[in-house]
N, C-alpha and C positions, 0 to 999 in steps of 0.2 A: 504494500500500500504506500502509495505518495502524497505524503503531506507538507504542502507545499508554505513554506515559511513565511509569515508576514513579515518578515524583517529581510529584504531580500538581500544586502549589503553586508559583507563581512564585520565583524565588531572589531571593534580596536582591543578588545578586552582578550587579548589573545587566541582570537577567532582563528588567522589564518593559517595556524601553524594548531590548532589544539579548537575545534566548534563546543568540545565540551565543557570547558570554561567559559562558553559564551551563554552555552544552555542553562547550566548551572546558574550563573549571576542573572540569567531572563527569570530560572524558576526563582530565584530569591528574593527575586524583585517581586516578582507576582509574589511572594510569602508577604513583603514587609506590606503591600498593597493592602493584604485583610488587617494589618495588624490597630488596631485602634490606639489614639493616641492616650500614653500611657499606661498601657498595659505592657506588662513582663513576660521579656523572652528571655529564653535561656539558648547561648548554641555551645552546645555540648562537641568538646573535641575540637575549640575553635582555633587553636593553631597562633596564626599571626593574626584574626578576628578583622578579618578583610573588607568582612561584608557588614560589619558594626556600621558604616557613613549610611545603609540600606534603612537602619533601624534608628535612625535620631529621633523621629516621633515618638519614642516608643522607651521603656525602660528597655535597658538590652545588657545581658550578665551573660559571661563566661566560665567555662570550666574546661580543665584541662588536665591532663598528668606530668608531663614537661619532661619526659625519659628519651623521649627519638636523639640521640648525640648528632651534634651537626645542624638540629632544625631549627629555625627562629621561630620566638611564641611571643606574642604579647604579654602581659602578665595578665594572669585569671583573674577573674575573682575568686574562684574557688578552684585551689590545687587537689586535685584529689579522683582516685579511680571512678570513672564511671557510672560503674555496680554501685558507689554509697556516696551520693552526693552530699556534703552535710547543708541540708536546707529543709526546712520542714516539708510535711504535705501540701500538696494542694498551689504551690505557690507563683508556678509561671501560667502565663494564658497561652505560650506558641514555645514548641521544643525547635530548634533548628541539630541534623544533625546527617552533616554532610559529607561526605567521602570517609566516615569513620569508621561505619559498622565492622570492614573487614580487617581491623585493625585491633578489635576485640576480645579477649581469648574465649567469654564468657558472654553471647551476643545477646542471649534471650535472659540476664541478669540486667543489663544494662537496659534493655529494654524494659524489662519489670519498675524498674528505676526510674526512667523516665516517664512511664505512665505515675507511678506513685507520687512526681514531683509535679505534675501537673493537671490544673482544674480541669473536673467533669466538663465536657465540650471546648477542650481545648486542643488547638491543631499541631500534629509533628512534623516534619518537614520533610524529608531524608531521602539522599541520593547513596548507591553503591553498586560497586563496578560488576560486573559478571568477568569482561576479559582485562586485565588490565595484568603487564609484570610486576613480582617481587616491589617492593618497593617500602621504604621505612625501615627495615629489615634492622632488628627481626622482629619487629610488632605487628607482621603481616600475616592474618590466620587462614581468611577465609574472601572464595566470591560467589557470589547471590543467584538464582534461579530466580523469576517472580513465585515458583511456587514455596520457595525457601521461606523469601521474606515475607508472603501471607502466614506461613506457618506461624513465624518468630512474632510479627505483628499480633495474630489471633492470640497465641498463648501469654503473650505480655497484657492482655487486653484492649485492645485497639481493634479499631473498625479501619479498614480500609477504604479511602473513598477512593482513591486516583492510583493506580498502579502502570507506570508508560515508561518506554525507552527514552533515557535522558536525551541522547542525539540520535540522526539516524544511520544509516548502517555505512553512507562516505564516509562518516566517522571516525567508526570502528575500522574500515579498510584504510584511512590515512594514518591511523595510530599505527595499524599494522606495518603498512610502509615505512614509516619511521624506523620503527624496532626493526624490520629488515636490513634499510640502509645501513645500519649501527652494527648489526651482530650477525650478517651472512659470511662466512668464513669467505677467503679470497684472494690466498697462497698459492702455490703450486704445492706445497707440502702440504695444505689441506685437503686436497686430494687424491694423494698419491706419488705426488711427483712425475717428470717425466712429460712426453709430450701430451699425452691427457689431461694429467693435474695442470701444465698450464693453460692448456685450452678451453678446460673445466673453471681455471682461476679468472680466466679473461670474460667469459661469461656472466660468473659470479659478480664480478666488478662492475660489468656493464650492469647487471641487475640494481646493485646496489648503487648506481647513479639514476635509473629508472626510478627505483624507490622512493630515494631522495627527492625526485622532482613529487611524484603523485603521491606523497607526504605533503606535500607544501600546497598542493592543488586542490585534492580530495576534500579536506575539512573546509575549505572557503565555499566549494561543493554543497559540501553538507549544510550550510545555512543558509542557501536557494532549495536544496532539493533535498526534503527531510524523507529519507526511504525509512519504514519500520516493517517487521514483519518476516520477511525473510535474512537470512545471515544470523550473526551476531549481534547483541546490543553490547555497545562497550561497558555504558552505566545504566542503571534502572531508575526513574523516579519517584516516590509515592509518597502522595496524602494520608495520612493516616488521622481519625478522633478518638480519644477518650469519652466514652459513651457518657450522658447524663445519667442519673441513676432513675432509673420508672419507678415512678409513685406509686405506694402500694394501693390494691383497690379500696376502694370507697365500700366504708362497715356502715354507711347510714341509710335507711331505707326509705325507698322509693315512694 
């Protein structure tokens, strides 16, 4: 299926080299859109807390662990694992919690957690990858099915409303191009050696400059021409609420 972009122009927002930073800051944008002014977000696993300028109307708190060596983080508000935030119940109106899940050891605790931190009919946010490499390492567990993350979703308590391919599938095939140009071997000793292995290497190489280009091509691609459906999805996006609680029946008679 072709879903054809409103936004037919590549973002500056690291669109042409990467559409899924572009999708990502369009869903967050549309997040900070419902967020009513002053009301409490929390974005869990916020990193450098990028997308904090999204949420100026709006109370907007962090949390984070601060172990990746090498990463830069903003400073939290709250340092602390995931699984046990220290904040009481009930207390944000909107979870944000984006590119983290697979970074989790314990995905469906952290989820239990962020439903318990946040009021009945209140929205979570959350993007994560299905194909994507290693990366963070070694705080890198797990990647997503949609039938995974309904499972994780339903048993933490959450309703699903939105379940969709974060970008579409030029996406996924420009990511792929990249990682090809990088890591396609392209010696003559990687194949053997000899008049093969160089013949084999010359090919390799031409590939990995093919790569290189429809890397750089593909993802600008992807934010004219959003394919879903077939292939891969690189990331997943979904809406998820915390149910209100149903009022018990009515003991008064009719």
């Amino acid at each position: 299926m072709l879903r054809r972009s409103p936004h037919p122009q590549p973002s500056c927002y690291g669109g042409r080299r990467n559409s899924s930073r572009t999708y990502l800051r369009r869903f967050l944008e549309r997040a900070a859109r419902t967020v009513q002014p002053g009301q409490l977000v929390l974005d869990a696993g916020a990193g450098r807390a990028g997308y904090a300028p999204l949420f100026a109307h709006a109370r907007y708190e962090t949390a984070d662990f601060l172990a990746v060596e090498g990463k830069k983080y903003a400073q939290p508000d709250y340092v602390c694992d995931l699984a046990a935030i220290p904040v009481e119940d009930e207390r944000f109106d909107h979870v944000l919690l984006t590119q983290v899940l697979e970074h989790l050891p314990e995905p469906g605790k952290v989820l239990a957690e962020l439903n318990r931190v946040m009021k009945p009919g209140g929205t979570l946010w959350l993007t994560a990858p299905f194909f994507y490499v290693e990366h963070e390492r070694p705080y890198d567990y797990y990647r997503y099915t949609r039938y995974g993350l309904r499972f994780l979703l339903k048993q933490a308590g959450f309703r699903v409303r939105e379940l969709e391919w974060l970008e579409g599938y030029l996406g996924t095939l420009g990511y792929q191009a990249q990682v090809l140009s990088r890591q396609l071997p392209h010696t003559r000793a990687d194949y053997g050696g000899g008049a093969r292995g160089l013949a084999l290497a010359g090919v390799a190489k031409l590939a990995r400059r093919l790569s290189l280009y429809a890397g750089e091509q593909l993802p600008a691609l992807d934010l004219r021409f959003r394919f879903v459906g077939p292939g891969l999805p690189k990331n997943y996006r979904v809406v998820a609420r915390k149910p209100r609680p149903t009022p018990p029946p009515s003991t008064e008679p009719r």
